[in-house]
C-alpha positions in Angstrom: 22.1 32.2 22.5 22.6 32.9 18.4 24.0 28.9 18.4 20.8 27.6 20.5 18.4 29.8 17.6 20.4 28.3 15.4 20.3 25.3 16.2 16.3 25.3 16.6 15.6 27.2 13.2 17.9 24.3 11.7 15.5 21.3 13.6 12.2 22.9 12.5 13.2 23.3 8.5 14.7 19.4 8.9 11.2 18.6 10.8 9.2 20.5 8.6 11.1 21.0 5.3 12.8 17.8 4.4 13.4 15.0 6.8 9.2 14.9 8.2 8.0 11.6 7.6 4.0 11.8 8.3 3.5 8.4 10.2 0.4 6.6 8.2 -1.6 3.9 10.0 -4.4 1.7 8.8 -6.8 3.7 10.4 -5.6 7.2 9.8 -5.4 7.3 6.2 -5.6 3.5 4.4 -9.1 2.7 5.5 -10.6 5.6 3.7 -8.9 5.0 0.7 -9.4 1.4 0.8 -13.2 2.3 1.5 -13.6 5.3 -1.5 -11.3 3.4 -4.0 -11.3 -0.8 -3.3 -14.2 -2.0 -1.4 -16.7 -2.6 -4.4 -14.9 -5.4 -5.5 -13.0 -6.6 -2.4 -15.3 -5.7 0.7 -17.3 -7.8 3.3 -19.3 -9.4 0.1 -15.7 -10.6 -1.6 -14.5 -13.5 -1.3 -12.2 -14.9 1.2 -8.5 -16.0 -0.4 -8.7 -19.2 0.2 -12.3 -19.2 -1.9 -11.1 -16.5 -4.3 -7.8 -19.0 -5.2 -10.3 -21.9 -5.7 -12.1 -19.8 -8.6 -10.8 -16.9 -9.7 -12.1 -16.6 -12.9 -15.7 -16.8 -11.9 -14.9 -14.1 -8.9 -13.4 -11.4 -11.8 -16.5 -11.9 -14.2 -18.3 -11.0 -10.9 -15.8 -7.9 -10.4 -14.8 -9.3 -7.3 -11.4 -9.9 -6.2 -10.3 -11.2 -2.5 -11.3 -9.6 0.4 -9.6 -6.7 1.9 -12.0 -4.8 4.1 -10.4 -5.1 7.2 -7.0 -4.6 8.3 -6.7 -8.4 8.8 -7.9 -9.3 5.6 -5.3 -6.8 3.8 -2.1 -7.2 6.1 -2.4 -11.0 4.3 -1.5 -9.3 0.9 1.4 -6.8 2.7 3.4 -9.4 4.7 1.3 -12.5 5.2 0.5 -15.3 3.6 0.3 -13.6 0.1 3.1 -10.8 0.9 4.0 -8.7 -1.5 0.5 -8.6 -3.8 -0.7 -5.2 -2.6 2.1 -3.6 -3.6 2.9 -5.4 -7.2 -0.8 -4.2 -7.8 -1.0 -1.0 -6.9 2.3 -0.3 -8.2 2.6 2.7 -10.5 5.3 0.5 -12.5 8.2 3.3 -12.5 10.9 1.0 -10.9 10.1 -1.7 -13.0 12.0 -2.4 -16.4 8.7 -2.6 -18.8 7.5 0.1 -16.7 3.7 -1.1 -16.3 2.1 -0.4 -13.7 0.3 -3.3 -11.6 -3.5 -4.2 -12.2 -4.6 -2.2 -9.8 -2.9 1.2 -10.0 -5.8 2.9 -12.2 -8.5 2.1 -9.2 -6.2 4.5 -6.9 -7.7 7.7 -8.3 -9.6 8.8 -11.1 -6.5 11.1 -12.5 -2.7 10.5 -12.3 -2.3 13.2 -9.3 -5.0 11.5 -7.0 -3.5 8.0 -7.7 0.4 9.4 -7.2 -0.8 10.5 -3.6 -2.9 7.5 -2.7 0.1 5.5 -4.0 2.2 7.8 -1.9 0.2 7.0 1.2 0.2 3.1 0.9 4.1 3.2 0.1 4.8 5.2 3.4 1.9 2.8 5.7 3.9 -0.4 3.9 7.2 0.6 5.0 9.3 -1.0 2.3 7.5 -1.2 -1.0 9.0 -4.3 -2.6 7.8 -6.4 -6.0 8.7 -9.8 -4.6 6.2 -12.4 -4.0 6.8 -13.8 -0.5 8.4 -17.2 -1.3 11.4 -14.9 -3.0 10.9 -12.4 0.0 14.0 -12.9 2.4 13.9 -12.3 6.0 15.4 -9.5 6.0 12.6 -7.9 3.3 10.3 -9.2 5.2 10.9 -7.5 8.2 10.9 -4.4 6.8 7.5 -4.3 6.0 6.2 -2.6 9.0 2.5 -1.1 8.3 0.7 0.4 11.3 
């Protein structure tokens, strides 16, 4: 009886203590963050990436970058056609040699706690938060980006 207590006390502290990994999903937790903190400049009135590539400059004087206000239009910039941009954008820059963050980072919150979380969330809904832009993105890196 002592080894079965035992044994359960030791499963809840690794559940609950250090090995519980919160499964994110688009719809649980991205799509409000997307909607509070990115939709103003890439929501249903941005451009598409195809129209965003062919002119990007007058897009950004408009404050507009591609559209990303559905999960189809933002799985493109996770592992499709332009894998690997969410992340080297919202990336806080700590795992990188110069250390700067990506362009993006400082729209994840309006202090350093709120975007740490949010950039918490989109690493764990990502899977496996990688720099690479998807031409230097092997197979293998590309299969483990698994968002929900």
């Amino acid at each position: 009886m002592k080894k079965i207590l035992g044994s359960a006390i030791a499963m809840v502290l690794f559940l609950f203590g250090f090995g519980y990994a919160e499964t994110v999903t688009y719809n649980g937790k991205i799509q409000a963050i997307m909607a509070a903190k990115c939709v103003a400049c890439h929501g249903n009135n941005a451009p598409t990436l195809e129209d965003f590539k062919k002119d990007k400059e007058r897009f950004k004087q408009m404050m507009k970058g591609p559209r990303m206000d559905t999960y189809e239009n933002l799985i493109i910039f996770v592992n499709g056609k332009d894998a690997g941009a969410l992340m080297r954008r919202l990336d806080d820059g700590k795992s990188k040699a110069d250390g700067r963050p990506g362009n993006m980072y400082q729209y994840l919150g309006s202090t350093e706690d709120e975007r740490q979380n949010n950039l918490s969330v989109f690493k764990k809904w990502v899977g496996s938060w990688n720099l690479k832009k998807r031409a230097e993105l092997t197979e293998e890196e590309l299969n483990k980006i698994t968002p929900l």
